[in-house]
C-alpha positions as a LaTeX table, in Angstrom:
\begin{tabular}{lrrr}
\hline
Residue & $x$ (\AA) & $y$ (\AA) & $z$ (\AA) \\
\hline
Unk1 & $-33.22$ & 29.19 & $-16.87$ \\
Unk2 & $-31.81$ & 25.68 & $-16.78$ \\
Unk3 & $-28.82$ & 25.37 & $-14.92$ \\
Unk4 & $-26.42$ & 23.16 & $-15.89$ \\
Unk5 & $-25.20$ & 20.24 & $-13.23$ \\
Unk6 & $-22.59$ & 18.67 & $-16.22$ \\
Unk7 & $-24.31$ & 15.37 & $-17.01$ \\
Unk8 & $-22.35$ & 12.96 & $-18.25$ \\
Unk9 & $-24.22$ & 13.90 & $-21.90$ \\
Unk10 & $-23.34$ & 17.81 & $-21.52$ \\
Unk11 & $-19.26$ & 16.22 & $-20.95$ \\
Unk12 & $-19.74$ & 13.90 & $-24.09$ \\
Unk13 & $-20.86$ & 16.84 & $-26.29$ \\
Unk14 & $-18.38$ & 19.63 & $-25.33$ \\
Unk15 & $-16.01$ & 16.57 & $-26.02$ \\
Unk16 & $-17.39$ & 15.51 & $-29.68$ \\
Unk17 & $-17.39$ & 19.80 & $-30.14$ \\
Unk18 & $-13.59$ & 19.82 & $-29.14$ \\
Unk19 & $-13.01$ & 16.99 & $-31.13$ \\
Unk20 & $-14.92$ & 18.83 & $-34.56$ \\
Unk21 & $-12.96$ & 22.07 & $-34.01$ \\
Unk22 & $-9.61$ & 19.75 & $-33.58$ \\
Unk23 & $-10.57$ & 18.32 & $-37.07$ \\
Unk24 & $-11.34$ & 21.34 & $-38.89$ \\
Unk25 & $-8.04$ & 22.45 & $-38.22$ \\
Unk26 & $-6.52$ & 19.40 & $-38.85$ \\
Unk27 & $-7.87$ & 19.83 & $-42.59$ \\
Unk28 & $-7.40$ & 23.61 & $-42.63$ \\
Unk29 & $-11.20$ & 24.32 & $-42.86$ \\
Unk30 & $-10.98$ & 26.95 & $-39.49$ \\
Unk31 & $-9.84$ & 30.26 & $-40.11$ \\
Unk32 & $-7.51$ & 31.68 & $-36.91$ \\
Unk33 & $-9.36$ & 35.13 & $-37.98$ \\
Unk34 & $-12.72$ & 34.96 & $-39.50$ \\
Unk35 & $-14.51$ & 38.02 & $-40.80$ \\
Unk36 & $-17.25$ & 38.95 & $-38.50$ \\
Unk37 & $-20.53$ & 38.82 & $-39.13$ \\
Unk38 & $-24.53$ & 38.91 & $-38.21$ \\
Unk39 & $-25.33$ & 35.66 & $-39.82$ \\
Unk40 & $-26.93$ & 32.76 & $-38.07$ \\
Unk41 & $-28.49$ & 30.48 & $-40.97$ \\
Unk42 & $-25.69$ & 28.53 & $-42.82$ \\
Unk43 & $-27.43$ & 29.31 & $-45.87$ \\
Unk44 & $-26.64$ & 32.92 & $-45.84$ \\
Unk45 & $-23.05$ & 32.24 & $-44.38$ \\
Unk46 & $-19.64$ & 32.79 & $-46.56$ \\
Unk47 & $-19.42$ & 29.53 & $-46.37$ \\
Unk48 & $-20.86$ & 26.05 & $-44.44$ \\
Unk49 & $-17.05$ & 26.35 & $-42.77$ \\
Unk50 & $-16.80$ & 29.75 & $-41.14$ \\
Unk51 & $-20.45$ & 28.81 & $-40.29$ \\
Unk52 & $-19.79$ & 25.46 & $-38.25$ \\
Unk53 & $-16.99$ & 27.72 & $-37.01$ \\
Unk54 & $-18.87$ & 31.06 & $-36.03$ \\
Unk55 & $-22.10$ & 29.59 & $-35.43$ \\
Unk56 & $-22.80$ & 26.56 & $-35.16$ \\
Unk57 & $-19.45$ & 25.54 & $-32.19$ \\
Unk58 & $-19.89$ & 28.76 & $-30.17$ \\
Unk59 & $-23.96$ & 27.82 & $-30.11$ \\
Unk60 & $-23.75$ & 23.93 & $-29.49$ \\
Unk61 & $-21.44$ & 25.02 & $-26.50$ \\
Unk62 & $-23.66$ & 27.38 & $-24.94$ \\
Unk63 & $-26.11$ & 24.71 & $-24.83$ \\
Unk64 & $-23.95$ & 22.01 & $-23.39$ \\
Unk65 & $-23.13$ & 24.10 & $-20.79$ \\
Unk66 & $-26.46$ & 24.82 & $-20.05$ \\
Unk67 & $-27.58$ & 21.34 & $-20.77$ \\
Unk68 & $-30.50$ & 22.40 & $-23.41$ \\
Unk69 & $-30.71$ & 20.71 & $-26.72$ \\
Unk70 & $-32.93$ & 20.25 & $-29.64$ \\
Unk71 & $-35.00$ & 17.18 & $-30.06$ \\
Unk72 & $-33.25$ & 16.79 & $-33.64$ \\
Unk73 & $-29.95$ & 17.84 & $-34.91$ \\
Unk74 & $-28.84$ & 17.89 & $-38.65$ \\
Unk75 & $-25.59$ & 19.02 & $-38.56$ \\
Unk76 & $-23.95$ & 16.20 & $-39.99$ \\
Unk77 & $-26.91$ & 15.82 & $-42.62$ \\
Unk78 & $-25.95$ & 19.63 & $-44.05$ \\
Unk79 & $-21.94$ & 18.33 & $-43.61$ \\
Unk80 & $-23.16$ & 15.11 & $-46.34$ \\
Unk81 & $-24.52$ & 17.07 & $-48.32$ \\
Unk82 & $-21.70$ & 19.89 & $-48.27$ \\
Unk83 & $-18.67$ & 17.43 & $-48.56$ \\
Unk84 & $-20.20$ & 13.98 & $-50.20$ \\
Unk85 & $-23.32$ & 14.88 & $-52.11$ \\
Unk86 & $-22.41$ & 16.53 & $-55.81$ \\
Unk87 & $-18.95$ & 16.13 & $-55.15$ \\
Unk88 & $-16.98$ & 13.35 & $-53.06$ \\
Unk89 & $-14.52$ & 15.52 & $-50.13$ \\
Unk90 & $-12.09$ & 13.81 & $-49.07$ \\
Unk91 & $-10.12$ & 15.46 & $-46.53$ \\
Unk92 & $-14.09$ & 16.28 & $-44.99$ \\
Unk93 & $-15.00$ & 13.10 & $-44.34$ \\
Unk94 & $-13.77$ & 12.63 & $-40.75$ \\
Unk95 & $-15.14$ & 15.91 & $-40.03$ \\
Unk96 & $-18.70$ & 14.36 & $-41.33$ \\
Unk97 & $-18.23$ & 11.36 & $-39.25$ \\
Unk98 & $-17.66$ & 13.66 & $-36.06$ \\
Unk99 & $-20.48$ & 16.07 & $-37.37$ \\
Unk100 & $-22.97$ & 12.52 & $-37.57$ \\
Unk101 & $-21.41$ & 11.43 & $-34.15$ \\
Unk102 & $-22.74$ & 14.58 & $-32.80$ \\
Unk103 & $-26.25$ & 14.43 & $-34.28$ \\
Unk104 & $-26.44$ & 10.75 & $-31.96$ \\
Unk105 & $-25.68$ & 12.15 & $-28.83$ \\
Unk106 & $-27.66$ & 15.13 & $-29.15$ \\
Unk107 & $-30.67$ & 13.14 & $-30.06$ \\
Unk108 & $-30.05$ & 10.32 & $-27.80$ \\
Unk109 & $-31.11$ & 10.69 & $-24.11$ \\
\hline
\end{tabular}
């Protein structure tokens, strides 16, 4: 188990998370009581929303704090094609900027 000694990349994360869940209530896409559920793909979520909520935050946290992260993140590739692929979202696309900012630091060293 990797313990976590809060590199300066674990403090720019949890900050870019803060920042996401900041923004999704900004725009009203966070729920103050979402249903629960078992789900952990976004693909069989209620919706890419509660998922980035329910999953996806609580997740990228835990890892932060424990300073373990994927070689590749995509997050902000699912958020394009959510909010800016078939249809153009508007009040998303800060959120997908934040979502991208936090595939860069994840991937970056």
């Amino acid at each position: 188990m990797t313990r976590n000694t809060g590199s300066e990349k674990d403090k720019q994360v949890l900050a870019k998370l803060a920042e996401i869940e900041v923004e999704m209530k900004r725009i009203k896409f966070w729920t103050d009581d979402p249903m629960k559920s078992e789900v952990t793909s976004f693909m069989d979520a209620p919706s890419f929303e509660w998922w980035l909520q329910c999953v996806f935050l609580p997740n990228a946290r835990e890892a932060a704090r424990k300073g373990e992260y994927p070689e590749k993140s995509q997050v902000g590739l699912m958020a394009l094609r959510q909010y800016d692929y078939h249809s153009h979202v508007e009040e998303a696309q800060q959120l997908l900027k934040l979502l991208n900012q936090f595939d860069q630091l994840v991937e970056n060293s």
